[in-house]
ROLO-93110 format. One record per residue (C-alpha): residue number from 1; residue in three letters; x, y, z. Coordinates in Angstrom, 3 decimals, m for minus. Each point is the difference from the previous one (the first is absolute). Layout:
N
<site nr="NUM" rest="ala" u="X" v="Y" w="Z"/>
...
# end
This chain:
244
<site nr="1" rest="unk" u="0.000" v="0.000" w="0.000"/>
<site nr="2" rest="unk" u="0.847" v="3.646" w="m0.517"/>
<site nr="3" rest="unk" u="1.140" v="1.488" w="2.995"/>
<site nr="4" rest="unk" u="m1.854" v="3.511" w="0.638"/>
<site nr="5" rest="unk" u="3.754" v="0.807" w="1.973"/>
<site nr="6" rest="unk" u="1.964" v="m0.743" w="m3.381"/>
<site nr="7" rest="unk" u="m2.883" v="2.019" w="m1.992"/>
<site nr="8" rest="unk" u="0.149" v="3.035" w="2.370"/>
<site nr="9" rest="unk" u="4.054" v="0.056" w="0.177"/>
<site nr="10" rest="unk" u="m0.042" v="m0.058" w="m3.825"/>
<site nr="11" rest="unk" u="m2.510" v="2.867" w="0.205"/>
<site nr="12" rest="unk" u="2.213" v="2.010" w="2.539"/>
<site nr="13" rest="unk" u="3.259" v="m0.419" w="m2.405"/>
<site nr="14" rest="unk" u="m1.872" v="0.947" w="m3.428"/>
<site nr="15" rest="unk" u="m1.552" v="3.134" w="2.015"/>
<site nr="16" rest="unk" u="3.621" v="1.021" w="1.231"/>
<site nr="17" rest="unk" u="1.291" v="m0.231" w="m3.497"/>
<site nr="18" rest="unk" u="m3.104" v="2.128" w="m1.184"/>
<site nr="19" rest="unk" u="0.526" v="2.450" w="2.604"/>
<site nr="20" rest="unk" u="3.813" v="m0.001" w="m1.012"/>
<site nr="21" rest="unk" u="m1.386" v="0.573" w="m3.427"/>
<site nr="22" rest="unk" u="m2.209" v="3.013" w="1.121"/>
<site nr="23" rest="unk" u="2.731" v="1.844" w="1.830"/>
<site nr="24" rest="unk" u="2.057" v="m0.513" w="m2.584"/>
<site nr="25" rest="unk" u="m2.198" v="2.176" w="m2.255"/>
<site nr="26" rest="unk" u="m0.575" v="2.354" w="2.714"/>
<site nr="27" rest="unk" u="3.852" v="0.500" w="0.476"/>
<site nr="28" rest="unk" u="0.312" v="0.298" w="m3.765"/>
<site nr="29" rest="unk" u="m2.962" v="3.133" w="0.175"/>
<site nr="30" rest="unk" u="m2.999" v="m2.046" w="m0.527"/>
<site nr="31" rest="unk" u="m2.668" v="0.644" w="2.399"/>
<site nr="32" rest="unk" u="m2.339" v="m2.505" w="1.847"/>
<site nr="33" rest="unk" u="m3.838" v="1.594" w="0.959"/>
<site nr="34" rest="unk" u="m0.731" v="m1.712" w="3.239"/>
<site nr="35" rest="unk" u="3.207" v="m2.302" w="m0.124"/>
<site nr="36" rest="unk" u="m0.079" v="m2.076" w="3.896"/>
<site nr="37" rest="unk" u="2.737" v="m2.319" w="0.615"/>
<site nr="38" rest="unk" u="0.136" v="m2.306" w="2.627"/>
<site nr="39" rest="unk" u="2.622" v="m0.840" w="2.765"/>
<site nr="40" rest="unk" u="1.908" v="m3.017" w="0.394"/>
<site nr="41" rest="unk" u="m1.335" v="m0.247" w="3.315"/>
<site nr="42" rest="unk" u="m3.629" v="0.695" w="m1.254"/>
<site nr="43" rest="unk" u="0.735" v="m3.038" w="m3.148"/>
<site nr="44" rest="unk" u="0.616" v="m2.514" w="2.787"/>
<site nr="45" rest="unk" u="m2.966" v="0.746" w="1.806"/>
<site nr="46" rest="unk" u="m2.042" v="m0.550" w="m2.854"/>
<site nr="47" rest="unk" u="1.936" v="m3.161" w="m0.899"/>
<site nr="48" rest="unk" u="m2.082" v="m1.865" w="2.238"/>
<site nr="49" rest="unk" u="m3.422" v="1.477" w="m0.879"/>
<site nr="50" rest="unk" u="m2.679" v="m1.953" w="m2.034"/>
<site nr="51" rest="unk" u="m3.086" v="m1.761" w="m0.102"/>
<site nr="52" rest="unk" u="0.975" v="m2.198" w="3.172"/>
<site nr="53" rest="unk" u="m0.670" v="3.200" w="2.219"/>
<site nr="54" rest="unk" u="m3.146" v="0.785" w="m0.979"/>
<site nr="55" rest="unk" u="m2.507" v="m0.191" w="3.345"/>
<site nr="56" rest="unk" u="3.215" v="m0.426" w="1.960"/>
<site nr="57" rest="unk" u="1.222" v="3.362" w="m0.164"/>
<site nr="58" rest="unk" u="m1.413" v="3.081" w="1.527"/>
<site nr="59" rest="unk" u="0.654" v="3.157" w="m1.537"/>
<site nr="60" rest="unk" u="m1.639" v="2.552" w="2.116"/>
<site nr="61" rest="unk" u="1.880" v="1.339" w="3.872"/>
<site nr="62" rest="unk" u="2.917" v="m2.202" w="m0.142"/>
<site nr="63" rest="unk" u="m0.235" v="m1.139" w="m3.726"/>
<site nr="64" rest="unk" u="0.111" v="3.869" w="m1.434"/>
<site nr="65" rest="unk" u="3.007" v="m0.138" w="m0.764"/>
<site nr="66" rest="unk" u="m0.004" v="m3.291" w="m2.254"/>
<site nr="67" rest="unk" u="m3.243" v="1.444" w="m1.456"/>
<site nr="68" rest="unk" u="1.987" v="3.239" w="m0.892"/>
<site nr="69" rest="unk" u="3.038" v="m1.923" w="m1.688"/>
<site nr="70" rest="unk" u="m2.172" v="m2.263" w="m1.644"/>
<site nr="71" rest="unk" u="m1.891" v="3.090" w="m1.602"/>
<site nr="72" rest="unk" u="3.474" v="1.688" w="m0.921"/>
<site nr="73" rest="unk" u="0.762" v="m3.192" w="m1.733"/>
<site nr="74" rest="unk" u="m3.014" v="m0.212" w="m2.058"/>
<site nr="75" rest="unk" u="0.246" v="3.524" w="m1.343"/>
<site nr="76" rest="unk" u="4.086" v="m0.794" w="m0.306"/>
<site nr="77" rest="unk" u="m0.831" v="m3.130" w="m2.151"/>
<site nr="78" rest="unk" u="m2.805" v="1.454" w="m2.058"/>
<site nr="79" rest="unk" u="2.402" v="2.940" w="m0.735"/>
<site nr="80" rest="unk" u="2.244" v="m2.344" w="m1.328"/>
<site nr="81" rest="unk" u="m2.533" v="m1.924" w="m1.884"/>
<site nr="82" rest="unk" u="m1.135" v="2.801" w="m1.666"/>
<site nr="83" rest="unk" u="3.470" v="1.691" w="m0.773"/>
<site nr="84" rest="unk" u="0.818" v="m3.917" w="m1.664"/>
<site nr="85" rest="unk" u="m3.214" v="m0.132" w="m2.027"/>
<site nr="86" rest="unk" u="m1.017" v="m2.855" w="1.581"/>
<site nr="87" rest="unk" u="3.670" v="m1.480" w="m0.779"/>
<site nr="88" rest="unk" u="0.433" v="m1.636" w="3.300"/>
<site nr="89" rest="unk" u="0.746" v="m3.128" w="1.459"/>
<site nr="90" rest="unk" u="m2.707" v="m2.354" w="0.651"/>
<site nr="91" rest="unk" u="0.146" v="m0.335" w="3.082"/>
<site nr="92" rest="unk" u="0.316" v="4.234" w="1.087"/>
<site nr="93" rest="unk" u="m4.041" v="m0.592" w="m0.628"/>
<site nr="94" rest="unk" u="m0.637" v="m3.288" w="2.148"/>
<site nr="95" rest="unk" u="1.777" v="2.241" w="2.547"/>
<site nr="96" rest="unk" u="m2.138" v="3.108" w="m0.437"/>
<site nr="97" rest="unk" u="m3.266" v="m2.406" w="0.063"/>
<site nr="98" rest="unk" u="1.502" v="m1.220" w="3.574"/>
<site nr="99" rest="unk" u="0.413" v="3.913" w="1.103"/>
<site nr="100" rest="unk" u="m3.210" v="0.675" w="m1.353"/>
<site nr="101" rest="unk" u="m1.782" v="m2.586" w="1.616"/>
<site nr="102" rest="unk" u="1.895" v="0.537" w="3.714"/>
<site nr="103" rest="unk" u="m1.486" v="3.643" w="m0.856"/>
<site nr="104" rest="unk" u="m3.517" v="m1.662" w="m0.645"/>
<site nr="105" rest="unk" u="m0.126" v="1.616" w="m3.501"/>
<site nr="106" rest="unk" u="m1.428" v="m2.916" w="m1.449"/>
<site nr="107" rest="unk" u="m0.785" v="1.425" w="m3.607"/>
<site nr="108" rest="unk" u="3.872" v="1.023" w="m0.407"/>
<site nr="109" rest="unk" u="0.678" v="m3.832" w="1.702"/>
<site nr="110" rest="unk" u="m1.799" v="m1.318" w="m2.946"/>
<site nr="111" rest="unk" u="1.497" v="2.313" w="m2.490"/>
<site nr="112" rest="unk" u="3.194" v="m0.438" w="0.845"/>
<site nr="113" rest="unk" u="m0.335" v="m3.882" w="0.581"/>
<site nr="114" rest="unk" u="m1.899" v="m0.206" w="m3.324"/>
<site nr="115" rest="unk" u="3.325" v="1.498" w="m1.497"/>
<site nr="116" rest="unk" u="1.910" v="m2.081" w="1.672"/>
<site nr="117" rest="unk" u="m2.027" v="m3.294" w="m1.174"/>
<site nr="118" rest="unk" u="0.422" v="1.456" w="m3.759"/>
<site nr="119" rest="unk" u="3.660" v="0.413" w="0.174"/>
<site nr="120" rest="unk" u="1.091" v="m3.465" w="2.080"/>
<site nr="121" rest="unk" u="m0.412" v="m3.069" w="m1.881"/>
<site nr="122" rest="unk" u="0.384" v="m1.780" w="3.211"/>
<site nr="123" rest="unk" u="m1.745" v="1.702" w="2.058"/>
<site nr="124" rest="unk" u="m1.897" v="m2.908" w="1.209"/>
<site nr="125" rest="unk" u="3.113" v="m0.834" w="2.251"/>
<site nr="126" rest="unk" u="0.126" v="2.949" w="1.734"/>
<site nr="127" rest="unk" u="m2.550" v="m0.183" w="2.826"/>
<site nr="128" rest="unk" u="0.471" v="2.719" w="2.172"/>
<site nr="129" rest="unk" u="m1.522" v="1.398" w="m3.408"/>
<site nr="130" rest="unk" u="m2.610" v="m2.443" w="m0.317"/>
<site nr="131" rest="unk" u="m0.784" v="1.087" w="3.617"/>
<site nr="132" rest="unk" u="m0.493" v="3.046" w="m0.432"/>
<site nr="133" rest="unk" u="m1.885" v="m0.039" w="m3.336"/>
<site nr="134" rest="unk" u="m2.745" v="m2.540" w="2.082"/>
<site nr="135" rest="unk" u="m0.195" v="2.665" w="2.665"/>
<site nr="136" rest="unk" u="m0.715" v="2.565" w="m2.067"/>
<site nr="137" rest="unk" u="m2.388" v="m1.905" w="m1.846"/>
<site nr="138" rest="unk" u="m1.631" v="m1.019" w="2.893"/>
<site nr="139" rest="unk" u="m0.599" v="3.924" w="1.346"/>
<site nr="140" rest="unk" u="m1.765" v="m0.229" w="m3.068"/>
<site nr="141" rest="unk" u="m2.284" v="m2.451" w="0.115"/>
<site nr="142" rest="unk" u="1.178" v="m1.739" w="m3.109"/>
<site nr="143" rest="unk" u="0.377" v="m3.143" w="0.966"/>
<site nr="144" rest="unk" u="m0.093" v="m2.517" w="m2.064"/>
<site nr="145" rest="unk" u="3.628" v="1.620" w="m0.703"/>
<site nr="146" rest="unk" u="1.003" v="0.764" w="3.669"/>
<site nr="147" rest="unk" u="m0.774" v="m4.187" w="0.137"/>
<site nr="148" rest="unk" u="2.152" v="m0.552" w="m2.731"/>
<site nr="149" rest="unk" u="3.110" v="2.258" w="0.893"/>
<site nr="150" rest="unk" u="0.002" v="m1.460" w="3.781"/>
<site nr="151" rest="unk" u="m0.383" v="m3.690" w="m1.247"/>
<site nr="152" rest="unk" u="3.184" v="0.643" w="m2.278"/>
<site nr="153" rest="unk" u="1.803" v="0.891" w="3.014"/>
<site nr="154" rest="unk" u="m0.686" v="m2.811" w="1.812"/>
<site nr="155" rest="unk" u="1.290" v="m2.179" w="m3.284"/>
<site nr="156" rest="unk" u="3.030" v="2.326" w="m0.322"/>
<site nr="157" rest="unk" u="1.294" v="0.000" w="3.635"/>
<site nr="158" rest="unk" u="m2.305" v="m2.637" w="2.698"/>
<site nr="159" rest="unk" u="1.893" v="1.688" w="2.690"/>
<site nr="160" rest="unk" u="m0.648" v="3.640" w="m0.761"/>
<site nr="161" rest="unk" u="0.219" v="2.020" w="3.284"/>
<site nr="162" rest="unk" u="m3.538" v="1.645" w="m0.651"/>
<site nr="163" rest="unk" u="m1.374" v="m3.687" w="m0.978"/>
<site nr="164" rest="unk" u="m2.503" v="0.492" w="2.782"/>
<site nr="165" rest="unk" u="m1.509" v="3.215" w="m1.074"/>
<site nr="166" rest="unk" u="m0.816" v="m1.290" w="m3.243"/>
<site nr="167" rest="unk" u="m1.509" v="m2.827" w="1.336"/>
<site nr="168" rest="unk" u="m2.185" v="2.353" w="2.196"/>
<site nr="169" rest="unk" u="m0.538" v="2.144" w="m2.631"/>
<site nr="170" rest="unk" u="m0.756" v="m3.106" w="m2.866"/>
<site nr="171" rest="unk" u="m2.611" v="m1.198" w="2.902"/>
<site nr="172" rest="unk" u="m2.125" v="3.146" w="0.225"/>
<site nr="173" rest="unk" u="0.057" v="0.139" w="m4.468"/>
<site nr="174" rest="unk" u="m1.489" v="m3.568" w="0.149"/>
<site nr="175" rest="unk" u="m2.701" v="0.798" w="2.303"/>
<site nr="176" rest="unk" u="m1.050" v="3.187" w="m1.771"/>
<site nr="177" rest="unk" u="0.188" v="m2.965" w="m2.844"/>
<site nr="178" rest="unk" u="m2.025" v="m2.333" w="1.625"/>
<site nr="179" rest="unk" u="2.789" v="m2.703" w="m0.655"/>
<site nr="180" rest="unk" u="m0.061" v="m0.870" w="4.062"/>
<site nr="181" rest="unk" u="1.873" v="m3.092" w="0.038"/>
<site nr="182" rest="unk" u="3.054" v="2.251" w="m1.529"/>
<site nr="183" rest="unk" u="m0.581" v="2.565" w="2.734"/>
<site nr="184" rest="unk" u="m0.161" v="m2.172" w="2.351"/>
<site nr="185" rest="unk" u="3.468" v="m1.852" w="m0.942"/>
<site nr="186" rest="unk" u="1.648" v="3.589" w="0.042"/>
<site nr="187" rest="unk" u="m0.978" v="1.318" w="3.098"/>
<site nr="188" rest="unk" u="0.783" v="m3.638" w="1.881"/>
<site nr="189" rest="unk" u="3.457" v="0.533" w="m1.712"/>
<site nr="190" rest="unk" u="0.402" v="3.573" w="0.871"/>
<site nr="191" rest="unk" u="m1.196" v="m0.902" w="3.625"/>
<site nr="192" rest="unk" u="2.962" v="m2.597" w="0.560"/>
<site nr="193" rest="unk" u="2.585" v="2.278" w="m1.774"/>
<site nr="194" rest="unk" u="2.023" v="1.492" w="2.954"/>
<site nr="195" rest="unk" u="1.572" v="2.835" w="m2.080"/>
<site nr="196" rest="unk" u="m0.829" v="3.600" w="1.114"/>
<site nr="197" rest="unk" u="m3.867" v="1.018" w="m1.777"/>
<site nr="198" rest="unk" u="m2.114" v="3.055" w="m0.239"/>
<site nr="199" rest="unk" u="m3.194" v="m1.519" w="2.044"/>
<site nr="200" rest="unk" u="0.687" v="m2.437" w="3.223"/>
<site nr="201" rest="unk" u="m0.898" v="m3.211" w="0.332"/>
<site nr="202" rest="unk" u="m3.268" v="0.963" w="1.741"/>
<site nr="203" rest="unk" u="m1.047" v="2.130" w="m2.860"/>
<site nr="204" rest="unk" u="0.937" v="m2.714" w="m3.118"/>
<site nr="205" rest="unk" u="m2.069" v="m2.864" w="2.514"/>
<site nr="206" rest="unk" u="m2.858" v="2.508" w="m0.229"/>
<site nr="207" rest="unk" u="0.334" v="0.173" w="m4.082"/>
<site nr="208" rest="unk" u="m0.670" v="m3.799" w="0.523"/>
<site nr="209" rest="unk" u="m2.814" v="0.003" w="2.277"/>
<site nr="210" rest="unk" u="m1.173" v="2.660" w="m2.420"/>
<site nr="211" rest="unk" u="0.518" v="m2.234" w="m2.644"/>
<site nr="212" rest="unk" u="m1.734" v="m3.030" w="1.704"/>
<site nr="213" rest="unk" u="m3.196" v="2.115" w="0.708"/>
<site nr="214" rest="unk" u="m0.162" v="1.311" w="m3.877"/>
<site nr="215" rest="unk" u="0.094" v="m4.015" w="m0.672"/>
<site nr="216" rest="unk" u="m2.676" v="m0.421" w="2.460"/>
<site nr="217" rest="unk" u="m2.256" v="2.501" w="m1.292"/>
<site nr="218" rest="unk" u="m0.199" v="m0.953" w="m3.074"/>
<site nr="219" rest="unk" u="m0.478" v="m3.664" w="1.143"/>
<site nr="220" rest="unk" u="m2.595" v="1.495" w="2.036"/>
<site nr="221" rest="unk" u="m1.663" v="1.701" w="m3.263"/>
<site nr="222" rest="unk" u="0.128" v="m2.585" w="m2.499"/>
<site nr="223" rest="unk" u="m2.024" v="m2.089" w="2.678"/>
<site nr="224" rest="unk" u="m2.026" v="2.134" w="0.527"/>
<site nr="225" rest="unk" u="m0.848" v="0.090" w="m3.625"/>
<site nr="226" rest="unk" u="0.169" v="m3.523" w="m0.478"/>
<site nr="227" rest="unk" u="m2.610" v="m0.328" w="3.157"/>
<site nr="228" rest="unk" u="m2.234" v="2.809" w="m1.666"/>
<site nr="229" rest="unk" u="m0.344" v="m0.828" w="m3.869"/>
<site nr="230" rest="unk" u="m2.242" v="m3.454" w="0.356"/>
<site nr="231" rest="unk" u="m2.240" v="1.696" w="2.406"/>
<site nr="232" rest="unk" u="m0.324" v="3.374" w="m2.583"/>
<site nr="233" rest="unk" u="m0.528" v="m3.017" w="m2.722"/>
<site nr="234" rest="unk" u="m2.983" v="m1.610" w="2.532"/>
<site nr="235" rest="unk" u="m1.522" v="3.511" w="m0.338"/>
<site nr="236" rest="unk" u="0.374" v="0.704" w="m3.466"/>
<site nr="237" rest="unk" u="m1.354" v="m3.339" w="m0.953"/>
<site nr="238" rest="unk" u="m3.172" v="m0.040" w="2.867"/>
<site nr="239" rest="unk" u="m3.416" v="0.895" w="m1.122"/>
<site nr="240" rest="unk" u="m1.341" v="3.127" w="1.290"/>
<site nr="241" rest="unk" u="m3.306" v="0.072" w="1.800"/>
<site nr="242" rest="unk" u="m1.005" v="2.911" w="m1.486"/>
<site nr="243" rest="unk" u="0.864" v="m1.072" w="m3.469"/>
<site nr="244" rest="unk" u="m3.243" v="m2.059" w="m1.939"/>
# end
């Protein structure tokens, strides 16, 4: 599998050598509108930003800071982007989509993901990407390919580090899908997962006992139904007393 580590390093080194590039043609009189370049300090920070953060990282009191790097950076690489034509490496816009989405900008996410998808023939081993592509399709409701962007993690890398998340996450899709023997196998797996989650224990059992009661209900209806339609028949079919 890709590593998201190798993908951001190789990110960090192409934007030095643009940046290099850009003060070059500063030094030489050419003028940059709006030119922000980032520390080496600042670049390391960001080296271990993506996808795996998001719900894990705050980024109000304490996590201001990290919110206002991570904005510098996004205006730093879309600066860049723009100044390239588009030019750029790959994987400066899986990068971007990881900012955008730690920012909760999920339309840039997707744009910048979507590039990313166009550009990287093999994409599909990258999935810190895939990860975040599934969560931003998820904010959106589109599911059917949230489903499919989680599941492909799961095939890429079993042991993904946010494997329980998408299991909670692929649970609650297949009960807004009605497919509740899939829910249920996801949340039972994301309840015995003892990596760090977004919702406690307590909260995924109640998805289940949610779950349980939805089956019930239904049980409960169709029975009712069932119990109801050769009685409406008996009527239908009785003679009325006050018919001749």
């Amino acid at each position: 599998m890709k590593s998201c580590g190798v993908s951001l390093v190789t990110a960090a080194a192409a934007f030095s050598d643009e940046e290099n590039k850009m003060a070059e043609g500063k030094a030489s009189g050419e003028t940059t509108e709006g030119f922000l370049s980032l520390t080496a300090e600042e670049k390391e920070a960001l080296g271990g930003l993506d996808s795996r953060l998001f719900g894990f990282m705050s980024l109000h009191e304490d996590g201001a800071r990290t919110k206002t790097l991570l904005g510098k950076a996004v205006r730093c690489y879309e600066s860049l982007i723009l100044t390239a034509e588009g030019k750029v490496e790959s994987e400066f816009f899986c990068q971007l989509g990881h900012f955008n989405l730690l920012l909760e900008d999920y339309s840039k996410a997707l744009s910048a993901y979507q590039r990313y998808y166009s550009l990287q023939s093999d994409y599909w081993k990258n999935a810190t990407f895939l990860y975040g592509l599934g969560l931003v399709y998820f904010y959106y409701n589109a599911f059917q390919w949230a489903i499919k962007a989680f599941q492909e993690v799961l095939y890429v890398d079993p042991s993904f580090c946010r494997a329980k998340e998408i299991h909670l996450r692929l649970g609650l899709m297949f009960k807004v899908n009605t497919d509740y023997e899939s829910s249920l196998k996801h949340f039972q797996l994301a309840l015995i997962d003892c990596n760090p989650c977004t919702l406690s224990s307590v909260e995924i059992q109640f998805h289940i006992a949610h779950l349980y009661e939805t089956q019930l209900s239904q049980q409960m209806c169709k029975l009712l139904i069932t119990d109801t339609e050769p009685h409406t028949d008996q009527r239908a079919n009785s003679t009325s007393p006050f018919t001749s």
